[in-house]
C-alpha positions in Angstrom: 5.2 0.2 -47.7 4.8 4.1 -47.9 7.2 6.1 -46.3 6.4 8.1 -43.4 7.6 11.4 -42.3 9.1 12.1 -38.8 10.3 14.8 -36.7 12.5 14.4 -33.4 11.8 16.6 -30.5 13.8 16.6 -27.7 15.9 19.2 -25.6 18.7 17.4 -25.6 21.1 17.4 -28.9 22.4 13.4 -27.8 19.4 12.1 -27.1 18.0 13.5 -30.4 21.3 12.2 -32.8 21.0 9.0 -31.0 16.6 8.4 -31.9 17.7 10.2 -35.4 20.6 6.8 -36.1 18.4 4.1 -35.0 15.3 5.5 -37.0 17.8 6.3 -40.2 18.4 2.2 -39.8 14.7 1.4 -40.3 13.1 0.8 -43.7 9.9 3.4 -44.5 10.6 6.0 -42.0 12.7 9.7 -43.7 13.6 11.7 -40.7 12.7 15.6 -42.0 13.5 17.6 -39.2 14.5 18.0 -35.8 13.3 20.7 -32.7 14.8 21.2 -29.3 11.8 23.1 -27.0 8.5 23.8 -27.3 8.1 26.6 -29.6 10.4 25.4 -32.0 8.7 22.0 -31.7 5.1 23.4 -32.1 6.7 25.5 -35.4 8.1 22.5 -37.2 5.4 20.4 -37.0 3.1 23.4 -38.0 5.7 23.8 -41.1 6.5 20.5 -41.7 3.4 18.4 -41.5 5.4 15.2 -40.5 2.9 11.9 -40.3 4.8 11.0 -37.2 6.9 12.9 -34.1 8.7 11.5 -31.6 7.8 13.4 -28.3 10.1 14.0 -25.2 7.6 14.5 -22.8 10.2 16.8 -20.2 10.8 20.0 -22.3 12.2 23.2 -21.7 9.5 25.9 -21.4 7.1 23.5 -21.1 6.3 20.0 -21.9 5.6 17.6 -24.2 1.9 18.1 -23.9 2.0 22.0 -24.5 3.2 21.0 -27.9 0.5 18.7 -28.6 -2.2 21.5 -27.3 -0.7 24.2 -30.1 -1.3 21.6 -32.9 -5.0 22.5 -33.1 -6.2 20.5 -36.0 -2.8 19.0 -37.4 -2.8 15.2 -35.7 0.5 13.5 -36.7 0.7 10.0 -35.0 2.8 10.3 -31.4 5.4 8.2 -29.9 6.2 9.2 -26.6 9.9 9.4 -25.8 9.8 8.9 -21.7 11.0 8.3 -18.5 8.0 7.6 -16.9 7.7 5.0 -14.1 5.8 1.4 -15.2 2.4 2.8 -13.4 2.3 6.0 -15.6 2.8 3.9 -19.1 -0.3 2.0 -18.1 -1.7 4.9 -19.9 -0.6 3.4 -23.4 -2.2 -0.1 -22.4 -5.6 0.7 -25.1 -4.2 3.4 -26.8 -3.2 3.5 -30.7 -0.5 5.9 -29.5 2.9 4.3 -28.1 6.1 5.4 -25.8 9.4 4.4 -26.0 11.8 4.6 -22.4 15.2 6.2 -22.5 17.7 4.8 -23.4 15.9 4.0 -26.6 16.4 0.5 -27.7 16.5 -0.6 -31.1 14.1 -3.2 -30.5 11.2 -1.8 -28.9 11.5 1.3 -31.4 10.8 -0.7 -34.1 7.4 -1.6 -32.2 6.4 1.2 -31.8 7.2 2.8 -35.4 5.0 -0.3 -36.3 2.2 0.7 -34.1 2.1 4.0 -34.8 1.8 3.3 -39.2 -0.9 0.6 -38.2 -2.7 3.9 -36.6 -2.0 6.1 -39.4 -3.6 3.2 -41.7 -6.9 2.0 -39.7 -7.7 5.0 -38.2 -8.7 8.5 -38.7 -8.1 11.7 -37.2 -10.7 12.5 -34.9 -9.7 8.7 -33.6 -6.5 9.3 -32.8 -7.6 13.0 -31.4 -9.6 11.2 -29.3 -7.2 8.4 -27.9 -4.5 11.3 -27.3 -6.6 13.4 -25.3 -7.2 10.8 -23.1 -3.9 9.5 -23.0 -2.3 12.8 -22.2 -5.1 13.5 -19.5 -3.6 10.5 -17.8 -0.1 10.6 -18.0 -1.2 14.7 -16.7 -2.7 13.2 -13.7 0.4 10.8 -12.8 2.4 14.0 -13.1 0.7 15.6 -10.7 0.7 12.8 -8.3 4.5 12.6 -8.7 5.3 16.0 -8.3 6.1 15.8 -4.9 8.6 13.2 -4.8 11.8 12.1 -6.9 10.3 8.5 -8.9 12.8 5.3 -9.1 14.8 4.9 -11.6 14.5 1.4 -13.5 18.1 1.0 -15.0 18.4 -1.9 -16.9 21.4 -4.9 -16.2 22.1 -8.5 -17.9 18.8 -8.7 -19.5 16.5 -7.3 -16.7 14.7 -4.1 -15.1 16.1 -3.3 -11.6 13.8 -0.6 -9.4 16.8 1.8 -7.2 14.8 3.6 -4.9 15.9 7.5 -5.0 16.5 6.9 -1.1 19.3 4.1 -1.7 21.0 6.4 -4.4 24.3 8.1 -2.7 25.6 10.1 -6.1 24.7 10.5 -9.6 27.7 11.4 -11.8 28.2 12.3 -15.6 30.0 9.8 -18.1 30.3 11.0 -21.0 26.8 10.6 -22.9 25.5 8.8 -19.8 24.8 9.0 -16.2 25.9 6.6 -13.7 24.1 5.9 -10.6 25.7 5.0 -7.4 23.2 3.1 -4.6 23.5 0.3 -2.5 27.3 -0.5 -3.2 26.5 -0.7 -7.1 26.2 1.5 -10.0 24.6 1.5 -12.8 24.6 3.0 -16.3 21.6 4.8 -17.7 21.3 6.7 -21.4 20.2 10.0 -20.1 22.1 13.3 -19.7 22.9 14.8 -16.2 21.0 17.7 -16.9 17.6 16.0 -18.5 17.9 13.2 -15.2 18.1 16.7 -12.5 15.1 17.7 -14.2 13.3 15.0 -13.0 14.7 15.0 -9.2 13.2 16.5 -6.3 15.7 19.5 -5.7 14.5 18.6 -1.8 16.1 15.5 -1.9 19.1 16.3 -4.2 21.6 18.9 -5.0 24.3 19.7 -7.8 27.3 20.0 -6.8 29.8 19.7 -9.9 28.5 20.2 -13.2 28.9 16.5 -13.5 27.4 15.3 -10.4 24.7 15.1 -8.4 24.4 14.1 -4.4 21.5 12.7 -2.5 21.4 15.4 0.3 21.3 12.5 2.9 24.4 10.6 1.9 25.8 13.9 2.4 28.1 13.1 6.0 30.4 16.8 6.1 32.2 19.3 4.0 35.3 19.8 4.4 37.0 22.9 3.3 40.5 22.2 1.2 43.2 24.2 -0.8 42.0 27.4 -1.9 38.5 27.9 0.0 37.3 24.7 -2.3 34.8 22.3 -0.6 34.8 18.6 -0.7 31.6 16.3 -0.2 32.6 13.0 2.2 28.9 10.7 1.6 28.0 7.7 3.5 29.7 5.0 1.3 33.1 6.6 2.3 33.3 8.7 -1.0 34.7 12.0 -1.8 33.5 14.7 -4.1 34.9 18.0 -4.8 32.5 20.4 -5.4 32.8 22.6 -8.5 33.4 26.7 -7.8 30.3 27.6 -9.7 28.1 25.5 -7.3 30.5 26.5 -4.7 28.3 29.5 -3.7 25.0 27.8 -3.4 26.6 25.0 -1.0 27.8 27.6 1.7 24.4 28.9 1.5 22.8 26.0 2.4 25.2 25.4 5.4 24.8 28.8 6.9 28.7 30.2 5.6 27.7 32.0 2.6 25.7 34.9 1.3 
């Protein structure tokens, strides 16, 4: 089995070590580089010629697809790293190309590092041109149909996919490498950091607060000024949340006693 060559792009250093470990594990796969945005993505690949990249489609100064549009005539097989909804990844359904969800699971990796060398074996590069183009003018158009609103979150518990609609979600709070999400009287616990999951919120319906969490803005019952001018958060499930002084600022704003 020949070896391929990969590169990991994604903004986020976690989410990157974490694909880099479980791809180091495989057999035939040598990991030869790593980029964190879109310039330094389109570079290495430019540089490196790797015969497969793993693609975070949410990308600082960009996307995902602004990479693959300064490629030109380099094709490297794709796997989509994503945390698009069920409905967008229809887009993969006759595709050669293949997407993995976040968090990353050993599992369903290992399909789609399959999928993508049986690409790289039958098929040749105006093929898999092809196929991408048309993939990525898909998952463009779901984009753009999802601008507008804040998508579900599919979080994953004792073996099965639960949808928690962004309107039963009360807080979002930072745990370490993960986020947890508070809704409904439950929580649960998704691989993603704070900061990649806010780029994916509607700031309309949701606000920082604390560089570790996030509130739904209608769960959001009073402030209530403490010690020190400091504001606390009291939500609808009867929790409390302090909110952090940096964010301090743009909270008074928003409730007419700031500048």
């Amino acid at each position: 089995m020949r070896t391929l060559t990969a590169l990991v792009i994604d903004d986020e250093p976690i989410a990157r070590r974490r694909l880099a470990r479980l791809l180091c594990a495989m057999d035939g796969i040598e990991i030869i580089g790593e980029a964190g945005n879109v310039a330094e993505a389109v570079d290495r690949v430019r540089s490196l010629r790797p015969d497969l990249i793993f693609l975070d489609v949410h990308m600082p100064g960009g996307s995902g697809f602004d990479v693959l549009d300064k490629l030109d005539e380099i094709t490297p097989a794709i796997v989509f790293v994503t945390a698009f909804d069920h409905y967008a990844l229809r887009a993969f359904e006759r595709s050669a190309m293949d997407y993995v969800t976040k968090p990353v699971e050993k599992a369903r990796l290992g399909k789609a590092v399959a999928r993508a060398r049986l690409a790289i074996q039958t098929k040749d590069d105006s093929e898999r041109v092809a196929e991408l183009k048309d993939t990525i003018t898909t998952l463009r158009r779901v984009l753009r149909e999802n601008q507008s609103r804040s998508q579900p979150f599919w979080v994953k518990s004792r073996g099965e996919f639960i949808r928690v609609a962004t309107d039963k979600v009360v807080r979002i709070e930072a745990e370490r490498d993960y986020v947890r999400i508070f809704a409904d009287g439950q929580s649960y616990l998704i691989g993603e950091s704070l900061t990649s999951l806010e780029r994916r919120l509607d700031a309309a319906e949701f606000i920082r607060v604390h560089r570790s969490v996030i509130l739904r803005r209608d769960a959001i019952v009073r402030f209530r000024q403490t010690a020190y001018a400091s504001l606390t958060a009291l939500l609808s499930d009867g929790s409390e949340v302090r909110v952090g002084r940096t964010f301090a600022k743009t909270v008074r704003i928003e409730i007419g006693q700031g500048q």
